[in-house]
C-alpha positions, 0 to 999 in steps of 0.5 A: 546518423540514423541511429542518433536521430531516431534515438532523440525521436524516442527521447520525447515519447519517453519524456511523456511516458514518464511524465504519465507514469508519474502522474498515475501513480501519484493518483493512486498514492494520493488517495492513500493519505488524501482519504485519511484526512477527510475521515471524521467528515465522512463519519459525521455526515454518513452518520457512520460509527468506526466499522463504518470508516474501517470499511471504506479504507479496507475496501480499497487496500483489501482489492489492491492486496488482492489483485496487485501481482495479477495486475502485472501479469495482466500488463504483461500478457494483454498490453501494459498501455491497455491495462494501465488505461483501463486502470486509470478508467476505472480508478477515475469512474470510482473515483466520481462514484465515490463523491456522488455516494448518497451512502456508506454501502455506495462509497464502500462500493466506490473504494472497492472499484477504486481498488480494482483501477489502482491494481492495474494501473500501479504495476502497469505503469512501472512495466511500461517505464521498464520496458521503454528503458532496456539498457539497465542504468538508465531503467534504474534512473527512471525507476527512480524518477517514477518513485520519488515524483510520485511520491509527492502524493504522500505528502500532499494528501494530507495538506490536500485532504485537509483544504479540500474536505474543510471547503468543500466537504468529503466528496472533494478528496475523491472529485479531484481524480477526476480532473487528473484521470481525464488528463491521463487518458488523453496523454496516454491515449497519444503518448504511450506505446503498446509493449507486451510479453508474448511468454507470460504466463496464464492468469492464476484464476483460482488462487486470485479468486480464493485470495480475494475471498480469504483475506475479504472473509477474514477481514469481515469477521475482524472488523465486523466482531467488535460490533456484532460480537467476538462469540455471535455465530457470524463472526465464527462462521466469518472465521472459520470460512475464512480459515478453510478459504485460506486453507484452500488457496494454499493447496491450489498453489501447491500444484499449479505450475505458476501461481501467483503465490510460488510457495517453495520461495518461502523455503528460503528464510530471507524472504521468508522473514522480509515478508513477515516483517513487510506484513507487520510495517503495513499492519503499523503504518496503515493502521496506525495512520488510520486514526492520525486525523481522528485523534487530532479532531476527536481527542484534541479539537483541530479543525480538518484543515489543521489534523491534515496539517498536523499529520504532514511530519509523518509523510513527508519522512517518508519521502525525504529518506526513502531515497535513502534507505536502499543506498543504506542497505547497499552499503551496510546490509538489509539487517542493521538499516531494517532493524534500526527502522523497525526501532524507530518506528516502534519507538515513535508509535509508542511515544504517540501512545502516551500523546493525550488531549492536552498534549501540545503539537510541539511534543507530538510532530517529532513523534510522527516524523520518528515514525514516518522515518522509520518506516522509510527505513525498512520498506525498500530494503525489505523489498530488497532482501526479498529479490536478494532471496529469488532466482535474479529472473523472479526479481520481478514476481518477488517484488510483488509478493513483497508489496503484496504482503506490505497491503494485507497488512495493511488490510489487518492494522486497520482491522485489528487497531480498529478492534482494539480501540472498540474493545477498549470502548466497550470497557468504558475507555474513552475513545482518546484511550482507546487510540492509546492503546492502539499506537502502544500496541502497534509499536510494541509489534513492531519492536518486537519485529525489530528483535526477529530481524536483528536475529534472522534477517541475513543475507542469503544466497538467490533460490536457484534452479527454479521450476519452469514456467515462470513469470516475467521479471519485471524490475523492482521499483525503488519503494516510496511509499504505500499503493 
């Protein structure tokens, strides 16, 4: 009697938990496509060029990348409700920072704070949804829950981005977390339960802060070396900094004890090639989507309304078969539902490379959806081969890594196709060519990853006997989308 009455005590708390982890990470996937609508608006009223707008998305995905797996290991160690909190704290704060941004160096600086909030808020959010569900169907069920209702945000960005920025200006897109973020403190503050893992591990200071400072550095001389130039003493410095920085974070992990990057898990070929492959879906994906809005305004004359309309069959793909695709994995292995997602993607991102000004939208939404499609095929099994390959108590640690790797990518397509339509610019291509080139580029690497998938991705036995101490293992979430 007891017992069945203090189990229908915990069934509201854990109603709120998941109605508040849902919300957070909605928030942070939100912003993930609501920003990309009200690109060509910022660009007109910050009187900013294209390295500008590279910026402001690559600050935010740079410090995600960066700090996701320390993020969980902050949860873990000094509270999930506190991190998660003081995630949705800052990422509200950046948030109105962003809108009030008399500036680019402001908003830039906004989107880097941004990104700070969403690395501890994310994992938080799923450590606490975990550890309010130990018997395993019903965290799997939760999970579930957590990843397909916050992934609405996906498909409401664009739509959202579109009336928001044509009513109100940019600033919107950005004001409207506020509201969300209010609500989720005080629900948090009343409704969540402090839980922690007394034996997680100690932070990686020096390799987070050598990850940080490599990736950023790189990024700097991709994006900033199409407008200073490739040659300029700068951008080789950038380069070679960033090398040497790069170098330097794999020898500090090498002999740590627990990095946050355990090297000897990349010995395994499984999660060694789902991770290349998760680094080539976020160089396409977000790259790729970077310019969706532009080309519907700049190339094709849409109003901001009607591009954020216009980009909606690519995301709501998405949400509708990524449901799907770890059942297909389940069922017929990682190598034929990746590979064919790979396909799919590289097909539909190349068919976008020969969509031009006076192409009708009839002939180019089943473009997106082809690629939105086949992105959600890969991205939950690839996080699944990349578990299958570790130790069942790394599951959690390879989870993040995966993730981690999907946002560096992501870092780089922005980067990199944003090189790329300036260096076709700079030849005298047009901008709509020079978008073209982009896609065809984009879709090209991603068939050809498709090839290394179909050849290497195997099934693979768990690394076993794993070096202690380790991380905690936290439970993979089923993947919905980009963070």
């Amino acid at each position: 009697m007891a017992a069945s009455s203090a189990a229908a005590s915990r069934r509201p708390r854990r109603g709120v938990l998941l109605t508040v982890t849902c919300l957070g990470q909605f928030m942070v996937l939100l912003d993930n496509t609501i920003v990309g609508a009200a690109l060509p608006d910022m660009q007109h009223r910050l009187n900013t060029g294209l390295t500008g707008l590279q910026w402001i998305v690559d600050a935010y995905v740079l410090l995600v990348a960066m700090l996701l797996l320390s993020g969980g290991v902050f949860a873990d160690r000094f509270g999930r409700k506190r991190v998660f909190l003081t995630g949705v704290v800052v990422f509200t704060a950046a948030s109105a920072l962003c809108a009030l941004a008399p500036s680019l160096g402001w908003l830039v600086a906004g989107r880097a704070l941004q990104g700070i909030g969403a690395a501890a808020l994310s994992p938080a959010s799923l450590a606490l949804l975990a550890a309010a569900h130990p018997v395993p169907q019903d965290r799997v069920r939760a999970i579930g829950l957590w990843a397909g209702l916050s992934g609405v945000g996906l498909a409401a960005g664009p739509v959202a981005g579109g009336v928001l920025t044509d009513a109100f200006g940019w600033p919107a897109v950005f004001l409207v977390n506020v509201p969300i973020g209010a609500v989720l403190l005080l629900a948090g503050l009343r409704g969540l339960d402090e839980s922690r893992n007394p034996g997680a591990p100690a932070i990686d200071v020096p390799g987070t802060v050598l990850s940080v400072l490599a990736v950023g550095t790189l990024t700097y001389a991709l994006i900033e070396g199409g407008a200073r130039g490739w040659t300029s003493p700068p951008i080789l410095r950038g380069f070679a900094a960033g090398a040497a920085l790069l170098a330097a974070f794999l020898a500090v992990e090498a002999r740590r004890t627990a990095p946050m990057l355990p090297l000897r898990l990349f010995r395994e070929r499984l999660f060694t090639v789902s991770n290349t492959a998760m680094v080539v879906v976020g160089f396409a994906l977000m790259g790729s989507s970077f310019f969706f809005s532009q080309f519907f305004v700049y190339v094709q004359g849409s109003s901001l309304l009607e591009a954020g309309v216009r980009t909606l069959p690519l995301s709501l793909a998405m949400v509708v078969v990524s449901p799907y695709a770890g059942r297909l994995a389940a069922r017929y292995g990682f190598r034929p539902v990746v590979t064919a997602g790979l396909v799919l993607a590289g097909l539909g991102l190349v068919a976008l490379g020969a969509v031009h000004a006076d192409t009708g939208y009839g002939n180019v939404w089943w473009r997106l959806a082809l690629a939105g499609t086949g992105f959600a095929l890969t991205m939950s099994p690839l996080t699944g081969a990349a578990i299958q390959a570790a130790a069942p108590q790394e599951g959690g640690l390879a989870s993040g890594i995966s993730s981690t790797t999907r946002q560096i990518g992501a870092v780089l397509g922005v980067a990199v196709l944003g090189a790329v339509v300036r260096a076709r610019q700079s030849g005298g291509a047009s901008f709509g060519s020079g978008l073209d080139t982009a896609f065809t580029a984009a879709g090209v690497l991603t068939l050809a990853t498709a090839v290394l998938t179909g050849l290497w991705l195997t099934r693979s036995a768990p690394a076993q006997n794993p070096p202690a101490p380790q991380r905690a293992a936290e439970p993979a979430p089923a993947e919905a989308s980009t963070p």
